[in-house]
LUMFI-86630 format. One record per atom (N, C-alpha, C): residue in three letters; x, y, z. Coordinates in steps of 0.2 Angstrom, whole numbers, plus 2048, in hexadecimal, padded with zeros to 3 digits. Layout:
// residues N
ALAXYZ
...
// end
This chain:
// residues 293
UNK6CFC5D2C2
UNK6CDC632BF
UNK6CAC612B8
UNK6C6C672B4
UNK6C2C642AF
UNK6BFC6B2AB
UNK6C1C6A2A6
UNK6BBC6E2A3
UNK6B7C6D29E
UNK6B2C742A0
UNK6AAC7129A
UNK6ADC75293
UNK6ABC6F28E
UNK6AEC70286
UNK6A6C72283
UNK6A8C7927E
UNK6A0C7B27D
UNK6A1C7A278
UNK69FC75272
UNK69FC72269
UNK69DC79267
UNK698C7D267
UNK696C80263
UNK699C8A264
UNK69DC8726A
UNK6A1C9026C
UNK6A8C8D269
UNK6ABC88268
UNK6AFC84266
UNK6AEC8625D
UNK6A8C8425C
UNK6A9C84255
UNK6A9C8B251
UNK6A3C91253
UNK6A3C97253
UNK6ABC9B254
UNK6AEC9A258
UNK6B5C9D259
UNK6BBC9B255
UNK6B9C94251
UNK6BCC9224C
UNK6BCC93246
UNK6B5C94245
UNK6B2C9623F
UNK6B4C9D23E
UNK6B3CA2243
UNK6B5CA9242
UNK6BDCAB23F
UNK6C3CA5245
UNK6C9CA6245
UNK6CDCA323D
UNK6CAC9E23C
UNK6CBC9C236
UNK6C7CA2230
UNK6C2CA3230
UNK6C0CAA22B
UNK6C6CB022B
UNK6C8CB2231
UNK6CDCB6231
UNK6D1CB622C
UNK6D5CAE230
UNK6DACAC22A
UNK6DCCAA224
UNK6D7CA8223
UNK6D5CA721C
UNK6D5CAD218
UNK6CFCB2219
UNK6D1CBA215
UNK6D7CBC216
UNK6DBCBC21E
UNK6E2CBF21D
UNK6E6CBB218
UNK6E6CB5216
UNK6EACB2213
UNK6E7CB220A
UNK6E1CB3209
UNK6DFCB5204
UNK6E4CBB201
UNK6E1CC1206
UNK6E6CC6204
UNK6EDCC5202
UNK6F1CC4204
UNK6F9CC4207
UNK6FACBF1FF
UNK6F4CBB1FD
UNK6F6CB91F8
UNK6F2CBB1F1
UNK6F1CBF1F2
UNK6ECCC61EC
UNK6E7CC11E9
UNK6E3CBE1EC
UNK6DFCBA1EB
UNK6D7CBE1E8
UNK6D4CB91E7
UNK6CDCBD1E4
UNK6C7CB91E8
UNK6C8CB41EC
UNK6C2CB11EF
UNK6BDCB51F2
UNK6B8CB31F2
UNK6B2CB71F7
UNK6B1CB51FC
UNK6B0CBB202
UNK6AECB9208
UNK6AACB220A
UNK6A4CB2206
UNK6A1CAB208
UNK6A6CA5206
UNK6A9CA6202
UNK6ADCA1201
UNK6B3C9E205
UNK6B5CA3208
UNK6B9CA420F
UNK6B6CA1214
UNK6AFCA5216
UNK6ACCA121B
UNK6A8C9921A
UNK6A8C97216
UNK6A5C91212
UNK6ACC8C215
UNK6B2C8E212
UNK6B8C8B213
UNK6BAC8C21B
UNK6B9C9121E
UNK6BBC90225
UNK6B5C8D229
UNK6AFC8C228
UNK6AAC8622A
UNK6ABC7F22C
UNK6AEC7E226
UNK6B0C78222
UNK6B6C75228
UNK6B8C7B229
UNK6C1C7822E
UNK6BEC7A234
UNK6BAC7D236
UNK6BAC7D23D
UNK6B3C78240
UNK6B0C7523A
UNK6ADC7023B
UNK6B4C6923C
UNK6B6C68238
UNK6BEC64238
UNK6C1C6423E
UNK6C2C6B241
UNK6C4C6C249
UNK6C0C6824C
UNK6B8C6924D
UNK6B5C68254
UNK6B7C60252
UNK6B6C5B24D
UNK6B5C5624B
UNK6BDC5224E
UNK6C2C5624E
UNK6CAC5424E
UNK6CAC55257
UNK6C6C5A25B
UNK6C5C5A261
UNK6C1C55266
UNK6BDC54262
UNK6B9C4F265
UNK6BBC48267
UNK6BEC4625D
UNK6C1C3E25C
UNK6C6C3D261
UNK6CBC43262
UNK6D2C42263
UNK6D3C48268
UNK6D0C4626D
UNK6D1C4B273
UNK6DAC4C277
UNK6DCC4F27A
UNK6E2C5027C
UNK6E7C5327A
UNK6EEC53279
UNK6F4C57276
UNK6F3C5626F
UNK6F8C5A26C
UNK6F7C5C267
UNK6FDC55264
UNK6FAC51261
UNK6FFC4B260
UNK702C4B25A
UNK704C49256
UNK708C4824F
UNK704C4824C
UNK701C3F24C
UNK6FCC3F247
UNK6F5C46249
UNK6F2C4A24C
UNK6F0C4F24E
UNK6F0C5224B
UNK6F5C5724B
UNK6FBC5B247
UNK6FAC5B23F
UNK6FBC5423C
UNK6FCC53235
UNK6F6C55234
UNK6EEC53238
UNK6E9C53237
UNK6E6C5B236
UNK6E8C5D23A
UNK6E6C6523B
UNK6EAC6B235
UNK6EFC66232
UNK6F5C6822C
UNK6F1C66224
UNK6ECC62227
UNK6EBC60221
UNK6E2C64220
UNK6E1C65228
UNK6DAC6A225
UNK6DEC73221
UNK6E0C73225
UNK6E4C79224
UNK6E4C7A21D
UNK6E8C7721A
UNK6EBC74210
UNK6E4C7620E
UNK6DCC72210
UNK6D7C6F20C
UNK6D3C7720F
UNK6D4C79212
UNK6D1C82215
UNK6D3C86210
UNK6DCC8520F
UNK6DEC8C20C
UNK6DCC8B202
UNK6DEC83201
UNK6DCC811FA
UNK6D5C841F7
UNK6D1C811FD
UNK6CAC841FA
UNK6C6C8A1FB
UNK6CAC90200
UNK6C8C95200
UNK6CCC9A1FB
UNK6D4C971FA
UNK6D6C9C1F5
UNK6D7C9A1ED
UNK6D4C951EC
UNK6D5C911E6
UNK6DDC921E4
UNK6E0C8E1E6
UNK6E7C8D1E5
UNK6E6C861E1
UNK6EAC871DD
UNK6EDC811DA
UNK6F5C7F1D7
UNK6F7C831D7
UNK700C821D6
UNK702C811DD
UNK706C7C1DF
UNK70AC7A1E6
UNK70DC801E8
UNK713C841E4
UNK714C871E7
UNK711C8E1EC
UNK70CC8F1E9
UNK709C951EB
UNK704C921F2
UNK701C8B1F2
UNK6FFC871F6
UNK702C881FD
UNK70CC881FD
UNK70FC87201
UNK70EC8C204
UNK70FC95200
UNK70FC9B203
UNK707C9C207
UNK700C99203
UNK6FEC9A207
UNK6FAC95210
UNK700C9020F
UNK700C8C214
UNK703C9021A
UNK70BC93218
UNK70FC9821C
UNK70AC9E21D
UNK706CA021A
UNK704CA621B
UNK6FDCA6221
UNK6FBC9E21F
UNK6F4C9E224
UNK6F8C9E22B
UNK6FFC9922C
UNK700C98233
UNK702C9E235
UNK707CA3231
UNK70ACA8233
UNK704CAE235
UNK6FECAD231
UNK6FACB3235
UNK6F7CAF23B
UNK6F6CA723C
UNK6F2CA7241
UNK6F7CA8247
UNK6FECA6243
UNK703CA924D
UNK702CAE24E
UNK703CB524A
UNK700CB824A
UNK6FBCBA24E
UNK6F4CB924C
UNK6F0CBB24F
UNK6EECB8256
UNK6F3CB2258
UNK6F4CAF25F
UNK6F8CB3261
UNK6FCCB325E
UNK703CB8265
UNK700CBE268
UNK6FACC2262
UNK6F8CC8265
UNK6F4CC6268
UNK6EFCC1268
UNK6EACBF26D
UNK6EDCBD273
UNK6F4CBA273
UNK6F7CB8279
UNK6F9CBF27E
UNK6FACC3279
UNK6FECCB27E
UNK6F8CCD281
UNK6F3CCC281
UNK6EDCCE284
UNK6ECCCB28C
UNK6EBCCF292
UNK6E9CCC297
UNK6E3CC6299
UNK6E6CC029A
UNK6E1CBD29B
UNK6D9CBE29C
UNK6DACC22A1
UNK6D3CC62A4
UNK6CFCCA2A2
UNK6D2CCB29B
UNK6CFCD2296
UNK6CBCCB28F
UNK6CFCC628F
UNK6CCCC128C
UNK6C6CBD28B
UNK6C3CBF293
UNK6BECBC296
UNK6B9CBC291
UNK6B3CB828F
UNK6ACCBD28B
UNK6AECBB284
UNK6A9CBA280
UNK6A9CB827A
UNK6A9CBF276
UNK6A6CC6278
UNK6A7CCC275
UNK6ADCCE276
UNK6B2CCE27E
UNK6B9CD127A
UNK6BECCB276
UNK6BACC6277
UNK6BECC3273
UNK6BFCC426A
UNK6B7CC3269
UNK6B5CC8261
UNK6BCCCE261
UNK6BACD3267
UNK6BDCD8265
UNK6C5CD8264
UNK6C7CD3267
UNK6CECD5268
UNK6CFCD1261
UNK6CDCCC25F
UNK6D0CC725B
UNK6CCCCC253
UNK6C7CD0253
UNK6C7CD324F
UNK6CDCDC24B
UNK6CECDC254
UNK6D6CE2254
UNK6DCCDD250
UNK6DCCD7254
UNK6E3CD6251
UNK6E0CD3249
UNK6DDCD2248
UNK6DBCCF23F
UNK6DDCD623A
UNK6DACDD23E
UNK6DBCE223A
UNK6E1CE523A
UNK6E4CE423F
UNK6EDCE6240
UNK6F0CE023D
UNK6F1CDB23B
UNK6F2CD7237
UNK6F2CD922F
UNK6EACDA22F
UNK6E8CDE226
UNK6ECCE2225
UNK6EBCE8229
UNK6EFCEF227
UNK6F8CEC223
UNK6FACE822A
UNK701CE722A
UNK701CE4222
UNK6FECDE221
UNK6FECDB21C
UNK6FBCE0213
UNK6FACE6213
UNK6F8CEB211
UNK6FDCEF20F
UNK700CF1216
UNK706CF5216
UNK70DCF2211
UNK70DCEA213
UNK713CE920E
UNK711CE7208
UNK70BCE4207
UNK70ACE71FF
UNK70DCEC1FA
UNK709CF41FE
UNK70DCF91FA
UNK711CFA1FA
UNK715CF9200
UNK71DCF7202
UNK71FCF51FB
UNK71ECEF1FA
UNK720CEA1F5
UNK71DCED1EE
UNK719CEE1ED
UNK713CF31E6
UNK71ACF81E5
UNK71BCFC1E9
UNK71FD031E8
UNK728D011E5
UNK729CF91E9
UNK730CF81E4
UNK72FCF21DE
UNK729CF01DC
UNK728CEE1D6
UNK725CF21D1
UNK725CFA1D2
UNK722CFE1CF
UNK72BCFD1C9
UNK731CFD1CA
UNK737CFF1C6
UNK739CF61C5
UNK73BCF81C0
UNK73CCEF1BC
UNK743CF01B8
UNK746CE91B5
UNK74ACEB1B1
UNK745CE81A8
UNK74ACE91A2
UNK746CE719D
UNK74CCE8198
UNK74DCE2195
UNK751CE1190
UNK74ECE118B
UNK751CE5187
UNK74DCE817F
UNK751CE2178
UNK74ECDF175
UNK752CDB16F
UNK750CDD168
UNK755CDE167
UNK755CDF15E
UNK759CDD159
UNK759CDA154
UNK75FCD8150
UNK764CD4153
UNK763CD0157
UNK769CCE15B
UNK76CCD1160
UNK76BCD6160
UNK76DCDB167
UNK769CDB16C
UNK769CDD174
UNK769CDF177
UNK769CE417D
UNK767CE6180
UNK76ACED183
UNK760CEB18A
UNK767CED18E
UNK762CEC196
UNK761CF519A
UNK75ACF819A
UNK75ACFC19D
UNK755CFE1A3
UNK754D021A8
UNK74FD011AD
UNK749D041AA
UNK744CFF1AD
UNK73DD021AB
UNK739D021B2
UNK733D081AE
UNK72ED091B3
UNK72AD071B4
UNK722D041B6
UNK71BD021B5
UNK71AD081B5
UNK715D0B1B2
UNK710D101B0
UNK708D0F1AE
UNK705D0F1B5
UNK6FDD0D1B4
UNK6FBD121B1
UNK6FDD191B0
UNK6F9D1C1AC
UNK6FCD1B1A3
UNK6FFD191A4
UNK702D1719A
UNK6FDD1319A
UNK6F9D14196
UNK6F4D10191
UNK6F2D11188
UNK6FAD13187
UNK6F9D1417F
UNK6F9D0C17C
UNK6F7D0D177
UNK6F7D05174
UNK6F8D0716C
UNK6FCD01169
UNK6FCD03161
UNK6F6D0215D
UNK6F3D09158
UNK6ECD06155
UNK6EECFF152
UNK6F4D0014C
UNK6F5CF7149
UNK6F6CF114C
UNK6F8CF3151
UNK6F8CEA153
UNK6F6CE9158
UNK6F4CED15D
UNK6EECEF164
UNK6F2CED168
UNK6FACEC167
UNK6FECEB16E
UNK700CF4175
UNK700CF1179
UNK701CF717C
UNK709CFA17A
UNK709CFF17D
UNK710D0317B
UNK713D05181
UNK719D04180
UNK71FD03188
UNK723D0A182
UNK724D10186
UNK726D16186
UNK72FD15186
UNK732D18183
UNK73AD17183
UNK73ED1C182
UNK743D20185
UNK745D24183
UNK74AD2217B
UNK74AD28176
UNK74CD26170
UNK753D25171
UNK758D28173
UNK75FD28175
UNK762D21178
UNK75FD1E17B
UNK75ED1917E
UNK75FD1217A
UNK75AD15177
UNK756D1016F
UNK75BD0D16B
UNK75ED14168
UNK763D15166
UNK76AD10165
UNK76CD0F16C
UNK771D0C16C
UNK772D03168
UNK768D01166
UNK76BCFC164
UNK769CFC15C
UNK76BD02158
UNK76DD05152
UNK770D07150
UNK773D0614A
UNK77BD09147
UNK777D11145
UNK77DD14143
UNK77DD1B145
UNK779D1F13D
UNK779D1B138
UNK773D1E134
UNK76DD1D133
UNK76CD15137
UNK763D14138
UNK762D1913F
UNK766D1B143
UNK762D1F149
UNK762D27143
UNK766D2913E
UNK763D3213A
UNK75FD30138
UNK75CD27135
UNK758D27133
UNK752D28134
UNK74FD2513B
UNK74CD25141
UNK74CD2D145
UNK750D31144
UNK750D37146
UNK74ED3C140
UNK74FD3A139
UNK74AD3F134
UNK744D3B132
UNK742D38137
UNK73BD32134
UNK734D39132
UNK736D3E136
UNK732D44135
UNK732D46131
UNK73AD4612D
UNK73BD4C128
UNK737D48121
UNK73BD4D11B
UNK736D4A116
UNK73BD44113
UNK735D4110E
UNK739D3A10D
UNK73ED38108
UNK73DD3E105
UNK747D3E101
UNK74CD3E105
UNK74BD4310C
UNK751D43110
UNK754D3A113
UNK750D38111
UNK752D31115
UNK754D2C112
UNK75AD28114
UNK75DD23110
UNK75BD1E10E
UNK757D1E109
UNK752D18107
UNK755D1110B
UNK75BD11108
UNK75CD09109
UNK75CD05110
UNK75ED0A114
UNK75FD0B11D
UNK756D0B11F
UNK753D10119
UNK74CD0F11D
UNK749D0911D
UNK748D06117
UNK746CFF114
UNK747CFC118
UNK74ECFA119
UNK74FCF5121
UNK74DCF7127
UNK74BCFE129
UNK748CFE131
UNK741CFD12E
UNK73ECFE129
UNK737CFD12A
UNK736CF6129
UNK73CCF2128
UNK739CEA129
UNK73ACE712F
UNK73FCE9132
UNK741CE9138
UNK73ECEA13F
UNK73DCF213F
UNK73ACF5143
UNK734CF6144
UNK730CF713E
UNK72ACFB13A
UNK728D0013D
UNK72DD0613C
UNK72BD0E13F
UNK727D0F13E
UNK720D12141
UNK71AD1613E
UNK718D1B146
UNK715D1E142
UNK712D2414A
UNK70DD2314B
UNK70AD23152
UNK705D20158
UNK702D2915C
UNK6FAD2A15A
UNK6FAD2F15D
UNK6F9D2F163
UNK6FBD32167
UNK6F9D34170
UNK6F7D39174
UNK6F5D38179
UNK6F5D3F17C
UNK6F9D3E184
UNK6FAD44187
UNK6FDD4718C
UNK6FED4B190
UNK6FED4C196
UNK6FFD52199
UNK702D57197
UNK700D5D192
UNK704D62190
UNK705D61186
UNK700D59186
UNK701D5917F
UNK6FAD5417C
UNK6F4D59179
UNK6EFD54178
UNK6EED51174
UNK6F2D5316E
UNK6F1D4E167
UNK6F9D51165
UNK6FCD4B167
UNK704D47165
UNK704D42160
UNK70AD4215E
UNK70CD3A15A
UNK712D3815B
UNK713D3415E
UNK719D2F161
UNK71DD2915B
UNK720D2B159
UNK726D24155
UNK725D1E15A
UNK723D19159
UNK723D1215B
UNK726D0B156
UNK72AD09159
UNK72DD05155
UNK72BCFF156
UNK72FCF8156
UNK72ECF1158
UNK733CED159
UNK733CEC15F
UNK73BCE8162
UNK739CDF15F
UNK73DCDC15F
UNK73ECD615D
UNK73CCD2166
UNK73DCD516B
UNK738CD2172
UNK73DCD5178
UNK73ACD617C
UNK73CCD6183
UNK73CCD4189
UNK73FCD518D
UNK73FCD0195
UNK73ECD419A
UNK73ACD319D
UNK737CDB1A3
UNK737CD31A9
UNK73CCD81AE
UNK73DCD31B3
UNK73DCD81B9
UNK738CD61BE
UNK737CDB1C3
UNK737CD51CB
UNK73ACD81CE
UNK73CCD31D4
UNK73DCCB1D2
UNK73ACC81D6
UNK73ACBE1D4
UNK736CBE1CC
UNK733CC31C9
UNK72DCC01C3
UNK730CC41BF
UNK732CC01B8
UNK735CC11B2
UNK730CBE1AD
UNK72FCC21A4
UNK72BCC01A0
UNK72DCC419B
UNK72CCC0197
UNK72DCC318F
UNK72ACC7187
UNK72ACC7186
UNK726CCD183
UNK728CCD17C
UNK726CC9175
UNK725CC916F
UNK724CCC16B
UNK728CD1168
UNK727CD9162
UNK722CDC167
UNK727CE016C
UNK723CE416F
UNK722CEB16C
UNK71ECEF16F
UNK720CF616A
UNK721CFB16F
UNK725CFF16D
UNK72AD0416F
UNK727D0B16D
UNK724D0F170
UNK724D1716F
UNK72CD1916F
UNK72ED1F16D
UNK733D2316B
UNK735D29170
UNK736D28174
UNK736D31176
UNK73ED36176
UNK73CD3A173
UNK740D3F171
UNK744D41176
UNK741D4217D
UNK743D45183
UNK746D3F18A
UNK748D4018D
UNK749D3F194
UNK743D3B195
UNK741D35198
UNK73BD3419E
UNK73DD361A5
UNK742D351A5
UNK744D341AE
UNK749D3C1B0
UNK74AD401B1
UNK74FD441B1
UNK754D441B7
UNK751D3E1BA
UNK757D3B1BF
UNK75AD351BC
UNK758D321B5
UNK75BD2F1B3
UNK75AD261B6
UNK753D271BA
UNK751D1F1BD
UNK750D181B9
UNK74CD1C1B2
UNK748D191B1
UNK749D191A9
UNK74BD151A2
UNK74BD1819C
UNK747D15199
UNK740D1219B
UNK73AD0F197
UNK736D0E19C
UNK72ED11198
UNK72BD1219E
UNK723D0C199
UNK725D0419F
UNK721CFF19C
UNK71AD0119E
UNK715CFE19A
UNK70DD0019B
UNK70ACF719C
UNK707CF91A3
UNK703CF61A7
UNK700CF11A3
UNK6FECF319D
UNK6FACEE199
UNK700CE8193
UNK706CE8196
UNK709CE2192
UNK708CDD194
UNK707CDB199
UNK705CD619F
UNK6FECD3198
UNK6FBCD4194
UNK6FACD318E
UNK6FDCCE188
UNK700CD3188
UNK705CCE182
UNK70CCC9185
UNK70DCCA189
UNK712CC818B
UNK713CBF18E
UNK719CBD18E
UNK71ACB518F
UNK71ECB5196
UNK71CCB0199
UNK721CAD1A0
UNK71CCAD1A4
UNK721CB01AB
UNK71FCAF1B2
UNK71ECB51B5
UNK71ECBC1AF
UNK71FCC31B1
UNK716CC51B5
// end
């Protein structure tokens, strides 16, 4: 028995399969490569292939193995520009996981329906997109539970840990220092203040006799109270109390970072009326901030 091996349906098939998974693995690792780049890099390996089938014809042997492990590494590095090991390793896992993937569902296919380089296209072009979707779906999945974080507020040597929100619409920013501003309920705030800097803080509105000079003098080196104007649903020219924490820690699943005199809007009212959330962080700290967040 014997079969005829065709090099360049060999290599076409490989170049496609590999394109596949290269952009599925790009995605899955929120990568930014371009198509050509993808396909440039699946060339590259599926030349590698015919090259590994020719040399080294037969089972699939160890040294084989290593070989086709080590195009794999030089596929996924250069289609997704990886460079940290770690992320290297997720997208090594990621290329074999979607190409089982994409075998197991070519495998549940009847032989006979196999036949023909167009159902082939087709079929391996269905399971690529039912893969996509899949790998789509837990994105948001995952999106929708890193939208709630926690974040530890520091001031003075105190501490106090509260949950917070991401909010892609929050895009207020302080005119003086041009940091974004993470929204907090006042009451909240409160707690890492003795009980005449927060009347303090509570008649910042009134007039300036009303207020305890000495107490003031200290928040305004400390905190440096001043008002930020805004607008909102229901409110188009506000002014919001914004103060200045000494740093914070906003920690949402595995990624944690740190945040240096962040600034704090003031809110008088509730954010959450279920009580989910008592700081609602802006999209834009990912700016000033430090770590791995």
């Amino acid at each position: 028995m014997y079969y005829e091996f065709y090099i360049d349906v060999f290599f076409v098939v490989n170049l496609l399969v590999d394109f596949l998974l290269l952009t599925l693995t790009n995605q899955a690792l929120g990568g930014s490569a371009s198509p050509l780049r993808n396909l440039l890099a699946a060339a590259a390996g599926a030349l590698g292939a015919c090259v590994l089938t020719v040399f080294h014809p037969g089972n699939f042997t160890a040294g084989k193995k290593i070989l086709h492990l080590a195009l794999a590494v030089f596929m996924v590095k250069a289609a997704c520009r990886i460079k940290s090991p770690g992320k290297m390793v997720r997208g090594i896992c990621v290329f074999y996981g979607a190409s089982f993937l994409l075998g197991g569902i070519l495998s549940a296919v009847p032989m006979g329906k196999r036949k023909g380089i167009l159902q082939f296209f087709t079929i391996t072009f269905t399971a690529y997109w039912a893969i996509h979707i899949g790998i789509r779906l837990c994105k948001y999945l995952k999106g929708k539970d890193e939208t709630f974080c926690e974040a530890v507020i520091w001031l003075n040597g105190k501490s106090m840990k509260v949950k917070g929100l991401y909010d892609t619409g929050n895009r207020l920013r302080d005119p003086l220092t041009g940091k974004p501003v993470c929204v907090m309920e006042m009451q909240t705030f409160f707690r890492l203040l003795k009980k005449e800097e927060q009347e303090v803080l509570k008649g910042f509105f009134g007039r300036a006799e009303e207020r305890k000079w000495e107490v003031w003098q200290r928040l305004a080196v400390s905190l440096k109270p001043r008002l930020v104007p805004y607008s909102s649903v229901g409110c188009e020219n506000g002014l919001l109390l914004v103060v200045t924490a000494d740093g914070m820690t906003i920690s949402s699943g595995e990624k944690k970072g740190q945040v240096k005199h962040p600034v704090i809007g003031l809110s008088q009212t509730p954010l959450s009326p279920c009580g989910n959330f008592q700081i609602i962080i802006s999209p834009e700290i990912a700016d000033s901030r430090r770590g791995a967040l």
